[in-house]
C-alpha positions in Angstrom: 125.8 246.8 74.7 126.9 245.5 71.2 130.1 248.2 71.6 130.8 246.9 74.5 131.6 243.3 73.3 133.8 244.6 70.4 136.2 245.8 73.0 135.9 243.0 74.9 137.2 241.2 71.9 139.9 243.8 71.4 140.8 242.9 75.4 141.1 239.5 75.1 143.1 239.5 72.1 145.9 242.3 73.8 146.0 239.9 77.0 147.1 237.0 74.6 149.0 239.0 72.5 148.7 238.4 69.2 150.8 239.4 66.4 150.5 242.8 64.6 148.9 241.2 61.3 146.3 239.4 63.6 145.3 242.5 65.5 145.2 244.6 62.4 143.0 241.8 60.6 141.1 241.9 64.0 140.5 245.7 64.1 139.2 245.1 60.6 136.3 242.8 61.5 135.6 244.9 64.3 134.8 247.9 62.0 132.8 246.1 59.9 131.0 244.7 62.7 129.9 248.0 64.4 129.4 249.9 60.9 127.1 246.9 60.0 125.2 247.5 63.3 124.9 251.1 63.0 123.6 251.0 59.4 121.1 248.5 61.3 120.4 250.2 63.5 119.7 253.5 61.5 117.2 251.3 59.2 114.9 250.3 62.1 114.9 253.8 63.8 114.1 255.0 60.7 111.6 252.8 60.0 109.9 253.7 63.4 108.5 256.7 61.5 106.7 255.4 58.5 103.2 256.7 58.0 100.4 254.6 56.5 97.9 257.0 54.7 94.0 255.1 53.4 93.2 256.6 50.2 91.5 255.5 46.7 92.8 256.1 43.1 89.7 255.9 40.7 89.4 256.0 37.2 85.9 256.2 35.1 85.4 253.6 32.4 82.8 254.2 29.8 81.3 251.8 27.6 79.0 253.2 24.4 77.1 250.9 22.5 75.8 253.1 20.0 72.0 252.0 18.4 73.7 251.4 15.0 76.0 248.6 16.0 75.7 245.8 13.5 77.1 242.5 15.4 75.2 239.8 16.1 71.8 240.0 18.0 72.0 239.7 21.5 75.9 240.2 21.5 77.7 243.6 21.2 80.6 243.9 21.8 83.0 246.9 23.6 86.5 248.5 24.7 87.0 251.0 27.2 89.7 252.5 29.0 91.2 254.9 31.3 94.3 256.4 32.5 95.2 256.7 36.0 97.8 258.7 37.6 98.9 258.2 41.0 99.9 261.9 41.4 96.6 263.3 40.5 95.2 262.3 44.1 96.5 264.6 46.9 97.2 262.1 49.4 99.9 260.8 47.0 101.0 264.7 45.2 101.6 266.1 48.3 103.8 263.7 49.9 105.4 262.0 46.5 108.9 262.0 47.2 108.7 261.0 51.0 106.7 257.5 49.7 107.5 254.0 49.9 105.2 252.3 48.8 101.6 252.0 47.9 100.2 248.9 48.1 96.3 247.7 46.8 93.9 246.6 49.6 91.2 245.9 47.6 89.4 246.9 43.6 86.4 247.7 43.3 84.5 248.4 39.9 81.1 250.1 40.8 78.1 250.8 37.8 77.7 254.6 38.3 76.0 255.9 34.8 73.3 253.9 32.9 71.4 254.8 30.1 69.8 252.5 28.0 67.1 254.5 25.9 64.0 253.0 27.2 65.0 249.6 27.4 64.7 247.7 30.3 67.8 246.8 32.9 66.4 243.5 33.6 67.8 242.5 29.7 71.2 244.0 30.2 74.0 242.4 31.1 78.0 242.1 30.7 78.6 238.5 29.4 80.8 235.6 30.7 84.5 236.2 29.8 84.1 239.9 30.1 87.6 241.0 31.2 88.8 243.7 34.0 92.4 244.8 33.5 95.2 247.1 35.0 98.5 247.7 33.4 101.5 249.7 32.4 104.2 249.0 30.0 105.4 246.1 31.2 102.9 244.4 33.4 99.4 243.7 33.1 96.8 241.8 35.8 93.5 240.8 34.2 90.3 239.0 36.2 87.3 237.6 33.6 84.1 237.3 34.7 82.7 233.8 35.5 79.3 234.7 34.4 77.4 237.1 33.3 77.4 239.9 35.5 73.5 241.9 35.7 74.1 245.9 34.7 72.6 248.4 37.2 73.3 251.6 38.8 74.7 251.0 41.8 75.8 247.4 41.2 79.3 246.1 42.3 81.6 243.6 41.8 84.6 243.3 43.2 87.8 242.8 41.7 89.8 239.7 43.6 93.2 239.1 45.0 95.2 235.9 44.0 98.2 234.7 43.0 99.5 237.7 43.4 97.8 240.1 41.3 97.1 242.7 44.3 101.0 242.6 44.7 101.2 243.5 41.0 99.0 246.7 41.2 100.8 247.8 43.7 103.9 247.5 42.0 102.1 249.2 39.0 101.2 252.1 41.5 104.4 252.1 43.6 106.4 253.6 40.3 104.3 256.4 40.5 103.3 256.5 36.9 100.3 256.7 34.7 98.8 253.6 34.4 95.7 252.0 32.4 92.6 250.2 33.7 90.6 248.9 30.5 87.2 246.9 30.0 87.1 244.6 27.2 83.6 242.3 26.4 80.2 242.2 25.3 76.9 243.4 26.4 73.7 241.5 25.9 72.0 245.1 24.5 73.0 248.0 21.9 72.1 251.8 22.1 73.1 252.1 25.7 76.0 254.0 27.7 77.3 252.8 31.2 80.0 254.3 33.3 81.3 252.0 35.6 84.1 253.4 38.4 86.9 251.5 39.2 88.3 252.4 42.7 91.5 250.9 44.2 91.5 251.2 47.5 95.3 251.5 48.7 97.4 252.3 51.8 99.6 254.9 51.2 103.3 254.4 53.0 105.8 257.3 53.1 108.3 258.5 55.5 109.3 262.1 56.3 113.3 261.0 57.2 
């Protein structure tokens, strides 16, 4: 249909008859006119075949408060991390150089380990201004807790979107490197060690073209 009205344009310019430069000039914009609309239309057929894939990249943080730490009472302090690679889960390995994109849907840290050494859960917690992190070389998202956050197995808290961070990670994950997700607080309790997951839920978008 689109083909169609490029000659049309070629008729009506051959029943005024215009001058050689003006058809030449003519044939010109014609050309770029039906290569722009191929390359169009090539895109959106293509595009017709993307496949959206629902998987999770997870990565263990660990946090060891050994009985001998020395800071104040009440108030011990922590770092953990852990590396992520994108390629490590299947979904991604086996399809990496057809994908797109891979884009967060939601974070999700998860207490999976506890051990406190006969102390009670009810005492421990991860203070106010705790902080949650993902980054790479170059970009970093961080959320903070608002208040303290109660430590048991099976507890979750989940890691929110806003301005923009979710577009971030997926950024971060899109590159297909190794990337870092890091804990970085205090715990109201020493002599304890607590593995919390952190699971990114993603959707996974490649294209076999």
């Amino acid at each position: 249909m689109f083909t169609w009205g490029v000659w049309d344009i070629f008729n009506e310019a051959s029943r005024k008859q215009l001058n050689p430069i003006a058809m030449k000039n003519l044939g010109i914009v014609a050309l770029v006119i039906l290569l722009s609309a191929s390359f169009t239309s090539c895109e959106k057929i293509k595009g017709i075949f993307d496949v959206d894939v629902e998987t999770t990249l997870s990565g263990d943080l660990d946090i060891d408060i050994p009985e001998s730490a020395s800071k104040s009472t009440g108030y011990y302090e922590f770092e953990s991390s852990a590396v992520i690679d994108p390629t490590d889960n299947p979904d991604v390995a086996d399809n990496a150089d057809k994908i797109k994109k891979i884009a967060a849907d939601g974070i999700i840290a998860t207490v999976t380990y506890v051990s406190l050494g006969g102390q009670s859960t009810d005492d421990l917690v991860l203070f106010k201004g705790t902080a949650f992190s993902i980054e790479n070389g170059s970009t970093k998202v961080e959320w903070t807790l608002s208040s303290d956050w109660p430590i048991q197995k099976g507890t979750e808290l989940l890691l929110e979107d806003g301005n923009g961070i979710y577009d971030k990670v997926s950024d971060i994950m899109t590159t297909m490197e190794p990337f870092e997700v890091k804990c970085k607080g205090a715990a109201s309790l020493k002599g304890i060690f607590i593995t919390i997951e952190i699971d990114i839920n993603t959707t996974v978008t490649g294209n076999p073209l």
